[in-house]
C-alpha positions as CSV (number, residue, x, y, z in Angstrom):
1,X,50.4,1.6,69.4
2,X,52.0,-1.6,66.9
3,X,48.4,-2.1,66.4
4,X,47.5,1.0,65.1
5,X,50.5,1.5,62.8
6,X,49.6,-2.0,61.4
7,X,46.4,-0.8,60.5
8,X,48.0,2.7,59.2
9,X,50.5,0.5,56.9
10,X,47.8,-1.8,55.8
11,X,45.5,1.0,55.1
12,X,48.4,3.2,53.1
13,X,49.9,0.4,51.3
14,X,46.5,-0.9,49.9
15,X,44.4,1.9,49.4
16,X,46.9,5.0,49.6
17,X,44.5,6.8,52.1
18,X,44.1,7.0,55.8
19,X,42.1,8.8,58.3
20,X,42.0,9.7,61.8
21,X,38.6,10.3,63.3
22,X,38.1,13.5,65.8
23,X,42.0,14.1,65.9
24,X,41.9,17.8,66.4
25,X,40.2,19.3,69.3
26,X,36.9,21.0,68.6
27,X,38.2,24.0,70.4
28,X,41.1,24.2,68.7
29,X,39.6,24.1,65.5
30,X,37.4,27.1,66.1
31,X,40.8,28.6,67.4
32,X,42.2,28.1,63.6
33,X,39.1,28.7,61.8
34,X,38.1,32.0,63.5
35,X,41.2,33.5,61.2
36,X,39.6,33.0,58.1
37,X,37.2,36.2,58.0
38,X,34.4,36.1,55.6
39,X,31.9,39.1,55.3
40,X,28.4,38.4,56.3
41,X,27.3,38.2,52.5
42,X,29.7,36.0,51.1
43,X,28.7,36.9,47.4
44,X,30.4,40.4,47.8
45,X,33.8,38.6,47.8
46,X,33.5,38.3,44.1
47,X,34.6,40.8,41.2
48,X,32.7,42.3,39.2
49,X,31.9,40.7,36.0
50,X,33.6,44.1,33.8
51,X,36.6,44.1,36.2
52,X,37.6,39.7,35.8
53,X,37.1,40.3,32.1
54,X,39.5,43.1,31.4
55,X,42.4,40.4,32.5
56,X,41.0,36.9,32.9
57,X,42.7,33.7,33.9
58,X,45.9,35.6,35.6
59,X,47.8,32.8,37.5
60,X,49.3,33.3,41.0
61,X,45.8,34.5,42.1
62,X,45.9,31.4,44.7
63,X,47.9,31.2,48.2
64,X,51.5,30.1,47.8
65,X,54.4,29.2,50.2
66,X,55.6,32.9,51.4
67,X,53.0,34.1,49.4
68,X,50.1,36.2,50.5
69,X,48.9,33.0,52.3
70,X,46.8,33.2,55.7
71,X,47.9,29.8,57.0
72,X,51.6,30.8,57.2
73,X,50.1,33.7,59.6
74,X,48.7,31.8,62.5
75,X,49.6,29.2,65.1
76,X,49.0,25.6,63.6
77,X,51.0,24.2,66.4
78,X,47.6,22.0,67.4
79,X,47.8,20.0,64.0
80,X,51.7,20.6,63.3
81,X,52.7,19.2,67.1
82,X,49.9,17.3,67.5
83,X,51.8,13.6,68.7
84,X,49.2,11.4,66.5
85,X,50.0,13.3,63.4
86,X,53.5,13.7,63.9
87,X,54.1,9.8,64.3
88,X,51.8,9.1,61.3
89,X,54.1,11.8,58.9
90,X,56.9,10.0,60.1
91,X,55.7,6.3,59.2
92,X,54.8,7.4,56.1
93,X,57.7,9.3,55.0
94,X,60.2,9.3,57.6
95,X,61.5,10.7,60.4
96,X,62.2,14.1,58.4
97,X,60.0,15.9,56.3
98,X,58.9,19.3,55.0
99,X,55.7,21.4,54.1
100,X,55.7,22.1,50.7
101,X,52.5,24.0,51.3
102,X,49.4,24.5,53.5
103,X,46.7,26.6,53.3
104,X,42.6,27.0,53.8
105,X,40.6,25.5,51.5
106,X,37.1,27.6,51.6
107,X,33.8,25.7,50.0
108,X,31.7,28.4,48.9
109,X,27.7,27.6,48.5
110,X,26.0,27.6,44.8
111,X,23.4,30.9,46.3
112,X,26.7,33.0,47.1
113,X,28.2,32.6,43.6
114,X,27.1,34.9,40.7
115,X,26.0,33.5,37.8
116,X,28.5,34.6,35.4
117,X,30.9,32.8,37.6
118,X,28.5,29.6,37.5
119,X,28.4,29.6,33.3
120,X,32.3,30.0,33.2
121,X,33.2,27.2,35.6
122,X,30.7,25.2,34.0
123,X,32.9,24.8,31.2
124,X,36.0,23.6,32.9
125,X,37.5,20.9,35.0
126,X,38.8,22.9,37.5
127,X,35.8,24.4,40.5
128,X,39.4,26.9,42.0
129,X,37.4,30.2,42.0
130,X,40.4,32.5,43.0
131,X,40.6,33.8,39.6
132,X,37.2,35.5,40.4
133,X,38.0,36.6,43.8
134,X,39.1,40.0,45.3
135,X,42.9,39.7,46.0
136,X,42.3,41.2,49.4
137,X,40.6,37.6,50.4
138,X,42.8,35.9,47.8
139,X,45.0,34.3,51.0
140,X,42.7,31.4,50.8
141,X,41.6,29.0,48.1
142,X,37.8,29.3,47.7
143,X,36.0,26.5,45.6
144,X,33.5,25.1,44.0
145,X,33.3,21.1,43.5
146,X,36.5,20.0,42.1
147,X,36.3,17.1,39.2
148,X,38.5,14.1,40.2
149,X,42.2,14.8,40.2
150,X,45.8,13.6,41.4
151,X,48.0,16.4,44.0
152,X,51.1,14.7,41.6
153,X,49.8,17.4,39.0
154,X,50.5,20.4,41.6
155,X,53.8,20.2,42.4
156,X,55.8,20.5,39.0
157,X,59.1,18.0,38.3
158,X,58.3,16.5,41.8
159,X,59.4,12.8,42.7
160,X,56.2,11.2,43.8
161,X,57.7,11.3,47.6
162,X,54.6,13.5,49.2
163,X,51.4,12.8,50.4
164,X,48.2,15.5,51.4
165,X,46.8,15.7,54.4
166,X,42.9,17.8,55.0
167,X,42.2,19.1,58.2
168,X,37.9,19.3,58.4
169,X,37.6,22.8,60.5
170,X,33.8,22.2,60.8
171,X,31.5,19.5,59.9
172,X,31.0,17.7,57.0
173,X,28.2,16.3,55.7
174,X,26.4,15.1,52.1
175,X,25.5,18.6,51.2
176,X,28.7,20.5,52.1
177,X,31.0,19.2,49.8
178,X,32.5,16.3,51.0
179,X,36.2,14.7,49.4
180,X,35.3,11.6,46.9
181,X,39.0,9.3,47.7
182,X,38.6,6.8,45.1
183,X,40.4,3.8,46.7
184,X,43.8,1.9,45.4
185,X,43.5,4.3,42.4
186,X,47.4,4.9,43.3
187,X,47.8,1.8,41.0
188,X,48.0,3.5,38.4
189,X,50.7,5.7,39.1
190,X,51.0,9.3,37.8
191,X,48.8,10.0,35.1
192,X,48.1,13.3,33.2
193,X,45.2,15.6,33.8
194,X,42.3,15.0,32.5
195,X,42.3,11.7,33.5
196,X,40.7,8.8,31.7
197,X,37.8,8.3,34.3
198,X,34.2,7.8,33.5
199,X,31.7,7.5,36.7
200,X,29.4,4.6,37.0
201,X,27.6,5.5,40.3
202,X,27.7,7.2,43.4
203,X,30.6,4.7,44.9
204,X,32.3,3.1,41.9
205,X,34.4,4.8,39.0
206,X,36.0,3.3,35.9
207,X,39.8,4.9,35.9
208,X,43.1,3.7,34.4
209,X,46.3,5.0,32.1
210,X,44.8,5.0,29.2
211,X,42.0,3.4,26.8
212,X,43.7,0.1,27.6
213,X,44.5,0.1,31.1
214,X,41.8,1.0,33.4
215,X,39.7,-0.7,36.1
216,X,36.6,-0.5,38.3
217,X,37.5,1.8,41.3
218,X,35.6,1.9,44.4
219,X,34.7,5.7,45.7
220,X,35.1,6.6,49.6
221,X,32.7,9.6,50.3
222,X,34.3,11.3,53.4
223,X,31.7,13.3,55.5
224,X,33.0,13.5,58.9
225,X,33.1,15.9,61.9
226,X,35.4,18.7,63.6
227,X,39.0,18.1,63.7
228,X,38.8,15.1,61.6
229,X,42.5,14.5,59.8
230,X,42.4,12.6,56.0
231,X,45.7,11.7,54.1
232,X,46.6,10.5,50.6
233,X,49.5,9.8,48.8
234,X,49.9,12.2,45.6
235,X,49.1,9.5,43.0
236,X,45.5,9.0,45.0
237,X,42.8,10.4,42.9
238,X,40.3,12.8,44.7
239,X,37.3,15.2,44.2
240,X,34.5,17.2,45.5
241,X,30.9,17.7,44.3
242,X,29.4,21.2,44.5
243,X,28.7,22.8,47.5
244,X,24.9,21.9,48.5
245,X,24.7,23.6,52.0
246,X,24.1,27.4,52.7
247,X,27.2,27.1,54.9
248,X,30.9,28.0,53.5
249,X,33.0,24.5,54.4
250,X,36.7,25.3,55.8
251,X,39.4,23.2,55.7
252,X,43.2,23.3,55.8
253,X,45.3,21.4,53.5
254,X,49.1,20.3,53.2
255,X,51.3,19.0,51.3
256,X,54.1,17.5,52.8
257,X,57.6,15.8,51.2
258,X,59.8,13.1,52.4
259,X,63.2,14.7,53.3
260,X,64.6,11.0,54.4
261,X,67.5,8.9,53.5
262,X,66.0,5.8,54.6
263,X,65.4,3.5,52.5
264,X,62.0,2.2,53.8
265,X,58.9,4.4,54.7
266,X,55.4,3.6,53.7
267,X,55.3,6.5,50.5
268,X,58.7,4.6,49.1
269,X,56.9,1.6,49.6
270,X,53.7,2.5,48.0
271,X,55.7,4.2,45.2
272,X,57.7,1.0,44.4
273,X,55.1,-1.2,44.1
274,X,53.4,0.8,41.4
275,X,53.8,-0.7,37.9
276,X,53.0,2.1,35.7
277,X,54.9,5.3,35.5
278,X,56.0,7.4,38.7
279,X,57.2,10.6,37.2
280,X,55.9,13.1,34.3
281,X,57.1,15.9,32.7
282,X,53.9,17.1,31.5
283,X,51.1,16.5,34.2
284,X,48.6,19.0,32.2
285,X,46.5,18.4,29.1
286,X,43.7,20.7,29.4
287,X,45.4,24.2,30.0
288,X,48.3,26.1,27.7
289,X,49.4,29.1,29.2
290,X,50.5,31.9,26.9
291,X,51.9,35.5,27.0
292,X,49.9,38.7,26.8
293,X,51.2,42.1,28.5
294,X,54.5,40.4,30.0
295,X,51.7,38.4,31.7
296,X,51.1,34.7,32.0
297,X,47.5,33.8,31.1
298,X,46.4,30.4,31.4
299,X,44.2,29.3,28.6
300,X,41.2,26.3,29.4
301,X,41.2,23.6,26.3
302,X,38.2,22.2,25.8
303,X,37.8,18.5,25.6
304,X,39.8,15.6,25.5
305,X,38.3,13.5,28.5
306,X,37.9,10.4,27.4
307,X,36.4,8.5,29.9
308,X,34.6,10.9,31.7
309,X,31.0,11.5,32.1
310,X,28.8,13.1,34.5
């Protein structure tokens, strides 16, 4: 047991990721996964194209905490309870914690996507399709490759004290959208989106604050099986590629706060040796979001990745 939380801390602490192979029960898995209900032909989850452009871009079209969200529904005890995962949470960020959120994370294949959908999300940084999606199935987040990112930017005026953790409920493999972890990228603490990143190959990314402080980052591709359990801290940059299989890939995802007083856990660790800034205010460059019909609409902007090419 001192063994494995060596490795744990080691891991964290230098790379801000872990993993824990085959955690999860296969049977449990199908358990959890059997709630998310898709209809045989998975294209007909979509709007229409005439019914997304009368109000496009409405926010709040993804599953919130207490908010139309299938993963509050259902017995998670198997992950929540589980004794491996439990101990982990509390090395890393003390004996008390909290959810800030979990929910399924759906991968939807390239043939099931229309191709006005396609051409729009070709165009932005972002592969979340909710925004397209028929609010009755809306109580998961569907995708579509998501370009490399921080979970810092999703939890607005937060401290830097939380980590993610991705549950694989099937498995994972090249062509079904694995998570990209670039390693140690933490280093640079919290930076804005989009980040000054360009990609060099399949394993190695050039990433840093700014046009004066970046590195070469090496890229952690993370097929894996059933029940599998990843974790991150929420400066650790992540992504996905497209979706290649025919095959939807489910997932759950959390992300979970330090609620502790003590004054060493591996997140406060991490956090304090980061040299660079911890904290934004601003954690967004590429969306404004502006009124129309008492409405918030979030407006894309166009450009300003630096670094970045495909």
């Amino acid at each position: 047991m001192k063994s494995e939380y060596t490795n744990l801390k080691k891991k964290f602490l230098n790379d801000g990721f872990f993993s824990y192979k085959n955690l999860i029960p296969i049977d449990k898995c199908n358990t959890i996964s059997k709630n998310v209900k898709l209809p045989r032909k998975i294209s007909s989850i979509f709007l229409k194209k005439t019914h997304y452009l009368k109000n496009p871009m409405v926010r709040k079209t993804n599953p919130g905490k207490g908010i139309e969200n299938l993963a509050e529904e259902i017995n998670l005890k198997s992950i929540e309870k589980n004794k491996k995962v439990q101990t982990a949470l509390e090395k890393v960020l003390g004996k008390k914690y909290e959810i800030i959120l979990k929910k399924f994370i759906i991968g939807v294949p390239k043939k099931d996507i229309p191709k006005w959908v396609l051409n729009i999300t070709s165009k932005e940084y972002v592969g979340n399709l909710n925004k397209f999606i028929k609010k009755k199935y809306r109580k998961c987040t569907f995708f579509y490759g998501i370009d490399y990112h921080m979970d810092y930017i999703d939890v607005p005026k937060n401290k830097g004290n939380f980590i993610t953790l991705y549950v694989y409920l099937n498995d994972v493999s090249k062509n079904s959208s694995p998570l990209n972890v670039v390693l140690k990228s933490h280093k640079y603490g919290a930076t804005t989106f989009p980040h000054f990143i360009k990609k060099i190959n399949k394993k190695k990314i050039l990433y840093g604050k700014d046009l004066k402080n970046f590195k070469l980052f090496n890229v952690k591709e993370l097929t894996g099986k059933t029940g599998d359990i990843n974790f991150w801290s929420c400066y650790t940059l992540h992504g996905t590629k497209p979706m290649g299989s025919d095959t939807p890939r489910v997932s759950l995802r959390y992300l979970i706060k330090s609620k502790s007083n003590s004054k060493s856990n591996l997140m406060k660790n991490l956090k304090k040796s980061i040299k660079f800034t911890t904290e934004l205010k601003n954690t967004r460059t590429d969306v404004e979001t502006i009124k129309k019909n008492n409405k918030d609409i979030v407006k894309v902007i166009k450009g300003n990745r630096i670094l970045h090419s495909n």
